[in-house]
N, C-alpha and C positions, 0 to 999 in steps of 0.2 A: 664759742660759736659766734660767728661775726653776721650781721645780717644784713643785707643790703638790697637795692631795687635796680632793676632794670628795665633802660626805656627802649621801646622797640619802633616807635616812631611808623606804626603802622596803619595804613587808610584801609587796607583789603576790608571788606565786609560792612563797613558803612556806610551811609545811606551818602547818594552824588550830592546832595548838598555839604556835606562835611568836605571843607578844603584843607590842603598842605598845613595851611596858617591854623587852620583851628587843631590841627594836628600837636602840633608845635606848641601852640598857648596853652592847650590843657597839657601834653606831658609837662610843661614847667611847672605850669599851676599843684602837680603833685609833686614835683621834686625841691618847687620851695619849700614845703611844707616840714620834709624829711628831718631836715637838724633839730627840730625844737621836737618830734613824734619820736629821736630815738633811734634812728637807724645809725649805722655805724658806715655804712659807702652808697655812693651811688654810679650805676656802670649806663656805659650807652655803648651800642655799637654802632657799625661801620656797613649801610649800603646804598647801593643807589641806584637810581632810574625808578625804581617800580611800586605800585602800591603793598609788598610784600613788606618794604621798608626802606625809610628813604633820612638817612644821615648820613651825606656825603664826609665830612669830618668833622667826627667826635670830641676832638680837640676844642674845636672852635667852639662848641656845645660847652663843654666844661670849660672852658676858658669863662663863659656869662655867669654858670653857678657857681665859679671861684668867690667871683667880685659880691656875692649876695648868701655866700655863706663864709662860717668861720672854723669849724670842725668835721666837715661831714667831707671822708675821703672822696676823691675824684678818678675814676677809673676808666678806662678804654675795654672795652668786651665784646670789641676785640678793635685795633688796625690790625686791618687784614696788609700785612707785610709785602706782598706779590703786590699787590696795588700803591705802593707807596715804595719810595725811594729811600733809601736806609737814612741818607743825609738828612731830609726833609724830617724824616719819623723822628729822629733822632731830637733834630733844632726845637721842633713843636713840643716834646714830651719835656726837654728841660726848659724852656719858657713856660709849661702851664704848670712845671713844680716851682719855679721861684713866683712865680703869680699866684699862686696858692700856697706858700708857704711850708710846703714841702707834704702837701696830702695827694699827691698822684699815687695813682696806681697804673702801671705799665703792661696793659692786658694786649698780644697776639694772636692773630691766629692766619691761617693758611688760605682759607677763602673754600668756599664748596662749589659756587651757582657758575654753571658753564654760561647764561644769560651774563651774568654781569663780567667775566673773563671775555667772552666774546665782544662786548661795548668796549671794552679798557683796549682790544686789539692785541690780547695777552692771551698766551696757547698755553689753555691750561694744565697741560702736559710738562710744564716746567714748573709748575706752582712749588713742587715740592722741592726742588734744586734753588730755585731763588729765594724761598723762604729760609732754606741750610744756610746761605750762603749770606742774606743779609740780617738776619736777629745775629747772630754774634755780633758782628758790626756795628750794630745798635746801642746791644750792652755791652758791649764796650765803652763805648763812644758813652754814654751816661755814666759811667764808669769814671773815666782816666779826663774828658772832656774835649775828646781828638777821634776823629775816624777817620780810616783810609781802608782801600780795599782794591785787590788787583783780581777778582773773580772773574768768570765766565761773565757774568748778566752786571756785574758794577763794579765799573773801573772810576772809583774812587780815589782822587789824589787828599795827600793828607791835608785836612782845614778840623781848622778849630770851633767846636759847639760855644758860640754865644748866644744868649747869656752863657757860662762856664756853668756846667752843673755841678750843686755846693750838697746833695746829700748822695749817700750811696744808694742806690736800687736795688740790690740785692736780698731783699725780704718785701720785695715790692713788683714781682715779675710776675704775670699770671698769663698760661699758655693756653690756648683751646684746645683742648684735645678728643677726639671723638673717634681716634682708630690704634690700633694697636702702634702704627709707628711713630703716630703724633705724641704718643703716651713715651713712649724714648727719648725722642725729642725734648719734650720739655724736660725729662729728667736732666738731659748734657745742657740745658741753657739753665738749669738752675730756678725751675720757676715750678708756681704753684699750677694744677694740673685742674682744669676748670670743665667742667663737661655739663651738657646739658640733659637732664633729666628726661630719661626715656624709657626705662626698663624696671626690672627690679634692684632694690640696692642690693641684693646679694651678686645680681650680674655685675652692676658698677662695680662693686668692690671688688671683684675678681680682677674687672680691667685694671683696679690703681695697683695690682699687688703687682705686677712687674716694672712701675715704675717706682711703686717705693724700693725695690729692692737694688734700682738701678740709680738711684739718687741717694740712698746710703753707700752704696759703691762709691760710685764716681767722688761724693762731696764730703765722707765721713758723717755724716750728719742727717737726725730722722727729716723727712719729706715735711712742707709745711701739708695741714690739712689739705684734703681734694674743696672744691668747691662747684658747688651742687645748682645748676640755674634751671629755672620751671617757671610753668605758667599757672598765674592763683588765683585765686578768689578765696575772700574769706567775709564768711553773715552768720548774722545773728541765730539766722532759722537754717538747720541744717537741710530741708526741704530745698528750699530757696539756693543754699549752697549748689548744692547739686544741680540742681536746673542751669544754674548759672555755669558750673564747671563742664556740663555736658555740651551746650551750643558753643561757649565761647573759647573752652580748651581744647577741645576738641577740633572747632574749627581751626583752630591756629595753627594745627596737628598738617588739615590739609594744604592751607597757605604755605605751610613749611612744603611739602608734598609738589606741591605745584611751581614753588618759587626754584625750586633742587632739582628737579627733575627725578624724584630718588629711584621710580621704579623704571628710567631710564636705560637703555642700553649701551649708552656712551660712557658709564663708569664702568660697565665692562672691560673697557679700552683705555679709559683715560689712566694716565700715568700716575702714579701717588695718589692712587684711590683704588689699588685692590677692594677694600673690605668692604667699600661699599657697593662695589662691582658683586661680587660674594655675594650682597644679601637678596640684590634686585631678585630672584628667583621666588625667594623666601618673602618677600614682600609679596609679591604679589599673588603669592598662593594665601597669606592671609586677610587681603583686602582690607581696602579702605575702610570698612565700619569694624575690621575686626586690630586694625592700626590706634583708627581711634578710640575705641574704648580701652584699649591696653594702655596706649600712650595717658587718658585721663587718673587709668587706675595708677598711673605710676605718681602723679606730680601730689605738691603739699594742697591739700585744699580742705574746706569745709567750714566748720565750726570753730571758734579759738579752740575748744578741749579738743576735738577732732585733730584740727592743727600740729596740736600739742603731743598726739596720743603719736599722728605720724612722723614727726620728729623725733620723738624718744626713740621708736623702732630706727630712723635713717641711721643713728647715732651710736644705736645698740648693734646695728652690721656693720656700718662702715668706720667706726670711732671719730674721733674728731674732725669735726668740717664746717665749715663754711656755706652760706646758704644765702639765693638772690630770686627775688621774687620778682616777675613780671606780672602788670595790671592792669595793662590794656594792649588786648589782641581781640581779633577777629572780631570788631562790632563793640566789644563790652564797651557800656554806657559806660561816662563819665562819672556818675553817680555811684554805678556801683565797685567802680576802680577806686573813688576816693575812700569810701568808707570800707572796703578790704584794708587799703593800705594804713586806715586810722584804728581802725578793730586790732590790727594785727600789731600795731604798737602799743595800743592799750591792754590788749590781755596775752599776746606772746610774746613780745620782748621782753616784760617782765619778768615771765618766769623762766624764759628761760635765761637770762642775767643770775637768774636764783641758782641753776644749775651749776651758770661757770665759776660762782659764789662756792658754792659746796665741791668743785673738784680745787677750787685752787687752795680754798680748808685743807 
């Protein structure tokens, strides 16, 4: 089980004096910390304009914690694909692995927020035909060190990736998936299958069993682990856990709500988003206070044992996985972000190191 963190670069919910900048200096302030506390990656993603989240490119992000770390994997979670040009994706993701020494990770994903498709001047009705059309292109092109493409949306003449990419990517792909077809998808791009934590793991695991069964097809070879992203807190007093879990994961539940538009009637319609068209109805027959205490009951939080108790069950449904903790949304103080993320290296990475100790005995 691999553990890593995720930055979400979010202002929503704090107080007008917290700027951009103070934004920015405390997520570093917790991701320098990461390599010597034991984590094994660290992910950022990919948005912009809004106080929901704002990291225009992730790249350039991990390109700083390259120069300032020496082991701790470097990942994208996600470029959103539709918003960037294969070429570009392409040039950026093999410069920030020979500048780090070959610790990227190569995370995509499709993009959701009709807000920020509408900024970009991009009809997100295509999202899902230019996303087909340009991640092959990509890995390839990280691949072989050449892309070209004569598609619909990019008419690519061949040009060579310099620097020349010198590792393979191929156990280094991580795809967003969050709907039945994006779950396909990643199986034919060969990548690991990343969702964010919203439900029960007996429901997640339902969703991964038709792509493992479609990526032992396709590739002869079992799926790498899903990988599991939520929103956490982790203290000492399990009291205090909960208080914390209930405003601040919670809130983040509605900032997600409010940034997507999810009870919307426009995914009715919008194209490559049946499912989430599907549930607008269902949403909204269980409301906003009945979303977010579901979505709290679902993520890792609490106590380290607590922690620990709900991992063992993640692990015991869905077997082998991957797992990324985010620690600061909706408001959570500085304070109590740092010492989640110091707690959780002190008493749950250990054991569970012990775990992967005794399956590989």
């Amino acid at each position: 089980m691999q553990i890593g963190t995720l930055a979400l670069f979010q202002r929503h919910s704090y107080d007008a004096s917290v700027t951009d900048s103070q934004v920015y200096r405390e997520e570093l302030k917790l991701a320098s910390q990461l390599e010597a506390q034991g984590y094994d990656s660290h992910w950022c993603v990919e948005h912009h304009f809004e106080d929901y989240s704002f990291c225009p490119d992730n790249v350039v992000y991990l390109a700083h914690l390259a120069a300032i770390t020496k082991t701790l994997k470097l990942a994208t979670g996600a470029v959103i694909v539709p918003w960037n040009t294969p070429l570009r994706v392409a040039e950026r993701i093999a410069l920030l692995d020979e500048l780090s020494d070959g610790r990227v990770i190569f995370g995509m994903g499709r993009g959701l927020s009709r807000r920020e498709y509408d900024q970009f001047g991009i009809d997100m009705d295509t999202s899902r035909d230019r996303f087909d059309e340009a991640a092959p292109m990509i890995l390839k092109a990280l691949e072989t060190g050449v892309i070209e493409g004569n598609g619909k949306y990019y008419k690519q003449p061949l040009a060579k990736i310099r620097p020349a990419p010198t590792r393979s990517f191929k156990d280094r792909v991580t795809q967003v998936a969050m709907s039945p077809e994006s779950a396909l998808e990643c199986a034919t791009n060969r990548a690991q299958m990343m969702v964010f934590t919203q439900k029960s793991m007996a429901e997640h695991n339902a969703d991964f069993e038709p792509y493992r069964a479609l990526y032992q097809k396709l590739h002869n070879a079992p799926p790498p682990p899903p990988l599991m992203a939520g929103i956490t807190v982790c203290h000492q007093d399990a009291g205090r856990a909960e208080e914390l879990a209930r405003k601040h994961v919670a809130g983040y539940l509605l900032t997600v709500m409010h940034h997507y538009e999810l009870m919307g009637d426009h995914f009715k319609k919008a194209k490559g988003y049946e499912s989430y068209g599907e549930a607008v109805d269902m949403l909204r027959d269980i409301g906003l206070e009945g979303m977010a205490n579901a979505y709290v009951d679902a993520q890792i939080w609490g106590t380290p044992d607590q922690m620990l108790e709900k991992l063992t069950e993640m692990r015991r449904v869905i077997g082998d996985c991957d797992v990324l903790f985010g620690f600061r949304a909706a408001g959570m103080p500085y304070a109590d972000a740092e010492n989640s993320q110091r707690l959780i290296a002190e008493k749950v990475i250990p054991e569970i190191r012990s775990w992967d100790k005794a399956a590989a005995a």
